[in-house]
C-alpha positions as CSV (number, residue, x, y, z in Angstrom):
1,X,0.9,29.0,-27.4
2,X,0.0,25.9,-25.4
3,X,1.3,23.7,-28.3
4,X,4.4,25.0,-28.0
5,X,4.7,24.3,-24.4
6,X,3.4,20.7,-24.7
7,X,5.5,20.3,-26.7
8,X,8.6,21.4,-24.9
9,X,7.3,19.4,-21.9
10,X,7.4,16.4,-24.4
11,X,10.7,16.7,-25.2
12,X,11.9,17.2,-21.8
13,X,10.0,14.0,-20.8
14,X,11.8,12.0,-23.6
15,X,14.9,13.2,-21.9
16,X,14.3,12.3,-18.4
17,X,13.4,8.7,-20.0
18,X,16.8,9.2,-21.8
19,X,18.9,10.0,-18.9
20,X,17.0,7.3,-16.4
21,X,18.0,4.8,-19.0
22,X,22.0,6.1,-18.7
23,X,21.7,6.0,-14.9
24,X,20.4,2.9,-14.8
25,X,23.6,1.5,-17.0
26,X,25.6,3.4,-14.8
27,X,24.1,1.8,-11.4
28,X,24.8,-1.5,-13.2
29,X,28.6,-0.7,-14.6
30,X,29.5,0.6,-10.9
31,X,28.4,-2.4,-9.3
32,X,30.3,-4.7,-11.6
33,X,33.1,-2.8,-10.6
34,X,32.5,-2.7,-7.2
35,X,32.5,-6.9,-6.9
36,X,35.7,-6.9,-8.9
37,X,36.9,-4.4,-6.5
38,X,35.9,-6.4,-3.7
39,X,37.1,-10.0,-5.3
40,X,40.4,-8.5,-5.9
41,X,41.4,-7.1,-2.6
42,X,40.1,-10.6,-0.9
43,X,43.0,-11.9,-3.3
44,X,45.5,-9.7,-2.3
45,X,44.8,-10.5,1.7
46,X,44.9,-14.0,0.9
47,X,48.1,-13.8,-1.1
48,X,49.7,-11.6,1.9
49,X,48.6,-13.7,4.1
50,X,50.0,-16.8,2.1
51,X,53.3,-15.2,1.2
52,X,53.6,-14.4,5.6
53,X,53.2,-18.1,5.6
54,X,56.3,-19.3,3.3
């Protein structure tokens, strides 16, 4: 009987290794996206800005 719970807490530990790995892709993906985010609306004030300008 104890096997079979070792065993399931195993499993669920190779999960939670699983799923932290995933997150920590996820972290990574949504900050890239984030400083493109960030670069592109600094373009688009500086192009309003330039286009006030002409």
């Amino acid at each position: 009987m104890e096997c079979k719970y070792l065993k399931e807490r195993d499993k669920l530990r190779d999960e939670v290794v699983e799923v932290e790995g995933k997150l920590s892709k996820l972290k990574l993906n949504y900050n890239d996206c984030r400083k493109k985010c960030e670069l592109h609306a600094g373009l688009m004030i500086t192009l309003g800005q330039r286009e006030q300008e002409v």
